[in-house]
C-alpha positions as CSV (number, residue, x, y, z in Angstrom):
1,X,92.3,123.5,53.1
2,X,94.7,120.5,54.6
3,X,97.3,123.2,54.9
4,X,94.4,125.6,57.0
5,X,93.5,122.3,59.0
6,X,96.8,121.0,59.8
7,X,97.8,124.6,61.0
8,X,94.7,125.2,63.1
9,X,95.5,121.6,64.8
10,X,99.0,122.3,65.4
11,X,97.5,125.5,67.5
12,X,95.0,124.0,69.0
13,X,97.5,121.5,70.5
14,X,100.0,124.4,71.6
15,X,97.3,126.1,73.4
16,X,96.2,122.9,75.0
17,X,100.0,122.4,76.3
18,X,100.6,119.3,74.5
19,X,104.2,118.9,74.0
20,X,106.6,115.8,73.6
21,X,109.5,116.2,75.8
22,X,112.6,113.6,75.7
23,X,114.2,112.7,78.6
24,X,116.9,110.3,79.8
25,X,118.2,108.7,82.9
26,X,120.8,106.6,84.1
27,X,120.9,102.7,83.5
28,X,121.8,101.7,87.0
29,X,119.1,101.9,89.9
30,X,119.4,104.4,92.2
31,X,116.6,102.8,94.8
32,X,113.3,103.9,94.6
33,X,113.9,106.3,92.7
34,X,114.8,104.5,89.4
35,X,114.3,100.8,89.2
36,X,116.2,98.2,87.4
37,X,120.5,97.7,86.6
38,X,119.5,97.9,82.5
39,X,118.5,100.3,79.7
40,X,115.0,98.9,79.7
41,X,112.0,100.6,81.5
42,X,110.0,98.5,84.0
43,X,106.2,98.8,84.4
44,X,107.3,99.7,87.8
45,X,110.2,102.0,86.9
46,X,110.8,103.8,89.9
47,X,109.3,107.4,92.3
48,X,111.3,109.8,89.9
49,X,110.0,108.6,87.0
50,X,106.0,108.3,88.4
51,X,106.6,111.7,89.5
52,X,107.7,113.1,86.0
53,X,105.2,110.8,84.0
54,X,101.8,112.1,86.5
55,X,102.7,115.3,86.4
56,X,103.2,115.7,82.4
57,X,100.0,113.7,81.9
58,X,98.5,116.3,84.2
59,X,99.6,118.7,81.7
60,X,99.0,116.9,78.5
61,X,102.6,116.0,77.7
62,X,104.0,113.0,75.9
63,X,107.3,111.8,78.0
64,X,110.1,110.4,75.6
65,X,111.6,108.1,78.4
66,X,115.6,106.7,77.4
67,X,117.8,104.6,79.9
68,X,121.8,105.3,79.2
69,X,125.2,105.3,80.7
70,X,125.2,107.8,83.2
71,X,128.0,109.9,80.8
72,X,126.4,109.0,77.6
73,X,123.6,111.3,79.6
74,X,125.5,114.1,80.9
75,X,127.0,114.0,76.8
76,X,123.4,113.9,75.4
77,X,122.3,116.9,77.2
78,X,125.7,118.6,76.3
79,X,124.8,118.2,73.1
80,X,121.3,118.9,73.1
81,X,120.5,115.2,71.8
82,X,117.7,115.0,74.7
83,X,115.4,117.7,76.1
84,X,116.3,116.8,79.9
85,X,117.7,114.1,82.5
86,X,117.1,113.7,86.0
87,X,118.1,112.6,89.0
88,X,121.0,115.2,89.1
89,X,122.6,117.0,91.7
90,X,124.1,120.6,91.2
91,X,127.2,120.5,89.2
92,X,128.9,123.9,88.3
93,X,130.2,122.1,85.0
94,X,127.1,120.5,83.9
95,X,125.1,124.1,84.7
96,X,127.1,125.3,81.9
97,X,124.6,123.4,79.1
98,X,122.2,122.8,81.8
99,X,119.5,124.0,83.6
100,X,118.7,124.1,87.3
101,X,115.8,125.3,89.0
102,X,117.8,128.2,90.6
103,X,116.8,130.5,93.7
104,X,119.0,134.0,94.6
105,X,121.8,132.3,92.6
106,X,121.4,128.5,94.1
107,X,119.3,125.5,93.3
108,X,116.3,125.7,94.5
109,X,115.7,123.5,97.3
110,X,111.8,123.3,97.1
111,X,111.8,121.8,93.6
112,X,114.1,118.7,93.9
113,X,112.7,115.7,93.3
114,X,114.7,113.9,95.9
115,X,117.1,114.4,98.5
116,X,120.1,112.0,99.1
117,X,123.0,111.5,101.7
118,X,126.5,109.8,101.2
119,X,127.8,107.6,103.9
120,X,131.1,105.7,104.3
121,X,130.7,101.9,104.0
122,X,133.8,99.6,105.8
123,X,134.6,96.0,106.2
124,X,134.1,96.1,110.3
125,X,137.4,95.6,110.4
126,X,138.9,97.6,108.8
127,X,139.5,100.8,111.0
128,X,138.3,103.0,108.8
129,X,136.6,105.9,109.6
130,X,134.6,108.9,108.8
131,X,134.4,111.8,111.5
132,X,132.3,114.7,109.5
133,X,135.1,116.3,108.8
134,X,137.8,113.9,107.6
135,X,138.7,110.0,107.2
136,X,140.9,107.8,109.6
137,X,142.7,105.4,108.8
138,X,142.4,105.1,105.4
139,X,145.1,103.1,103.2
140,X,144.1,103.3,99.5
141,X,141.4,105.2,97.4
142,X,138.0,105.3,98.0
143,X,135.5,103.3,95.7
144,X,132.7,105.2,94.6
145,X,130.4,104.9,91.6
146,X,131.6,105.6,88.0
147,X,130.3,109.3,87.1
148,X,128.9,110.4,90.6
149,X,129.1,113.8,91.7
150,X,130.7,113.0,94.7
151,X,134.0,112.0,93.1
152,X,134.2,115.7,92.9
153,X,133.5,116.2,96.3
154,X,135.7,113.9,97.6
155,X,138.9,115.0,95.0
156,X,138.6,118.4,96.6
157,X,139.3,116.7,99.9
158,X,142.3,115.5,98.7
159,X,141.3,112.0,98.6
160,X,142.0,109.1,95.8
161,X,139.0,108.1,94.6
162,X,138.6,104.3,92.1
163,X,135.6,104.9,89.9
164,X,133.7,101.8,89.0
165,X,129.9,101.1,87.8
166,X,127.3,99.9,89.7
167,X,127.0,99.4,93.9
168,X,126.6,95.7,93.6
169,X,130.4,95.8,92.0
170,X,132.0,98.4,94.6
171,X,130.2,96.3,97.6
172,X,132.3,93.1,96.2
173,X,135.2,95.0,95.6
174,X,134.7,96.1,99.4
175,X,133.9,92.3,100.1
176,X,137.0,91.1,98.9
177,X,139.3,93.9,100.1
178,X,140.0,95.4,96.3
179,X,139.1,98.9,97.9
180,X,139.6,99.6,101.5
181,X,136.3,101.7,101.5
182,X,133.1,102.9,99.5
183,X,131.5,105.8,99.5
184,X,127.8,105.2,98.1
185,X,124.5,106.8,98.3
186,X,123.0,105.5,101.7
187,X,119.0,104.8,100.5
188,X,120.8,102.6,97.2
189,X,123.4,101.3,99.5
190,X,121.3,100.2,102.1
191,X,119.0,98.6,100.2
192,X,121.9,96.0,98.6
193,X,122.9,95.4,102.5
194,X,119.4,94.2,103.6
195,X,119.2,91.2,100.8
196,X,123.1,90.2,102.7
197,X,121.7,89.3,106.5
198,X,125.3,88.0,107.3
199,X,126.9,91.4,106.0
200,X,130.7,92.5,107.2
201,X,129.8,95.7,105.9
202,X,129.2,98.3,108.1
203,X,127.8,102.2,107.7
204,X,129.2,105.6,109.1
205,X,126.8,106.9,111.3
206,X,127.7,110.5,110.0
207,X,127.1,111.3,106.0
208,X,129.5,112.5,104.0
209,X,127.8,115.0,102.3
210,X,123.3,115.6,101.1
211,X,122.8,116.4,98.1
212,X,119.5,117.7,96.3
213,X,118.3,115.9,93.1
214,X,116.5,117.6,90.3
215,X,115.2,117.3,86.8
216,X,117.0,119.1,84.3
217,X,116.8,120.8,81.0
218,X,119.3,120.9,77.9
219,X,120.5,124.6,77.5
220,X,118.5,124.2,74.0
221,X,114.9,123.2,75.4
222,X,114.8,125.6,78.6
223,X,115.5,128.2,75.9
224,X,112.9,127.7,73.8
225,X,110.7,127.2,76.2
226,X,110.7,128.4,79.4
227,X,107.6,128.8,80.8
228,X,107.0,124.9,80.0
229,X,110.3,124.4,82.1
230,X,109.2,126.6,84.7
231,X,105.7,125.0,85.0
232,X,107.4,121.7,85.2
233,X,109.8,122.4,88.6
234,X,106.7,124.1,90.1
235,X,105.0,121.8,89.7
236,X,107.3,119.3,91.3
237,X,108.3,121.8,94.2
238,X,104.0,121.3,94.8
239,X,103.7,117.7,94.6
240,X,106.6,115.9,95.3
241,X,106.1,115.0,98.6
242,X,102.6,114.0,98.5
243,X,103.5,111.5,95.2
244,X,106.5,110.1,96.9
245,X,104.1,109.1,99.6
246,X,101.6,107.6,97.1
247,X,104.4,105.6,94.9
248,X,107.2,104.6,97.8
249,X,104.4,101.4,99.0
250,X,104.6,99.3,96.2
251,X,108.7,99.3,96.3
252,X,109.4,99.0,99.5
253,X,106.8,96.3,99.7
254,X,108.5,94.7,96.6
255,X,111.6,94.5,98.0
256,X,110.3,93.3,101.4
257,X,108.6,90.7,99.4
């Protein structure tokens, strides 16, 4: 009879869509849409995150939420240690063990969770510059972020690129001439610049490159099951918008505050 019982509730729960999905993220804030330079989780933890936690409560799914190094992420869902990760843009190496909401053979625009640009950020007087096309004046590589995707974007240029963690760390290196540019995500970026009134640092007008963001699956999990996958992007594609409008208040009010 417990045997009877224990199976009947482990259908019943399957055909109520409970599931228990483990995800991870990235231990550096990427401003709003994940709060906080640390591996903890903040009551207030970010617009990515709300979105993903309302819409699997909405669905009756338990979120598994872990904060790592941005590779020890891209590792874990290599090797299918988590069940997804997020914010990520599209990476032709990482669509090899992950998975993308795709459309006629490219991500799928409507079911990003967020869309970001990369601008060029100079001492102002530097000379440096960034035309849409190519960069002027520039005498050394270009800081950017430790494990961003744009490194690759900006190799394939042609240019020299010094990897380091963390904006706050590029901006002093900036600060104090260790790089003769950055190259950093503009909403993130921007956000660091308001709290320095006095700032040297000034912003291309033009980005560098916009990139969609998107939660993805291990290779694993989509597999085995794709229609919870599936349900999840849609679902995101549907409400995105109108949560980011609900959430984005209390953080730019926090950091206004």
């Amino acid at each position: 009879m417990v045997r009877v019982f224990s199976l009947l509730l482990l259908i019943t729960c399957r055909m109520a869509g409970a599931e228990t999905i483990h995800l991870a993220y990235a231990d550096t804030e990427s401003f709003p849409y994940q709060i906080d330079n640390s591996n903890r989780i903040s009551a207030q933890p970010g617009i990515a995150v709300d979105i993903i936690q309302t819409i699997a409560r909405q669905n009756n799914w338990t979120i598994e939420l872990e904060r790592l190094p941005g590779k020890r992420v891209i590792y874990s869902l290599e090797q299918g240690e988590i069940d997804g990760a997020f914010i990520f843009s599209y990476n032709a190496q990482r669509s090899v063990f992950t998975r993308y909401p795709m459309r006629d053979g490219k991500p799928d625009h409507e079911k990003r969770i967020a869309t970001l640009s990369y601008y060029l950020y100079t001492l102002n007087d530097s000379g440096v510059t960034w035309d849409g096309e190519v960069f002027s004046q520039l005498n050394g590589p270009l800081g950017v972020d430790l494990g961003y995707s744009i490194v690759g974007n900006l190799k394939a240029l042609g240019y020299p690129v010094e990897e380091t963690p963390g904006t706050l760390n590029n901006l002093k290196k900036l600060m104090t001439k260790r790089i003769p540019a950055y190259v950093g995500q503009g909403v993130v970026v921007d956000r660091y610049l308001s709290d320095m009134p006095s700032s040297q640092i000034q912003k291309s007008t033009l980005p560098i490159v916009t990139k969609d963001y998107f939660l993805v699956f291990s290779k694993p999990f989509a597999e085995q099951h794709p229609a919870l996958v599936e349900q999840f992007w849609t679902a995101i594609g549907e409400q995105r918008d109108s949560l980011t409008a609900t959430f984005i208040d209390r953080y730019v009010s926090d950091h206004t505050d």
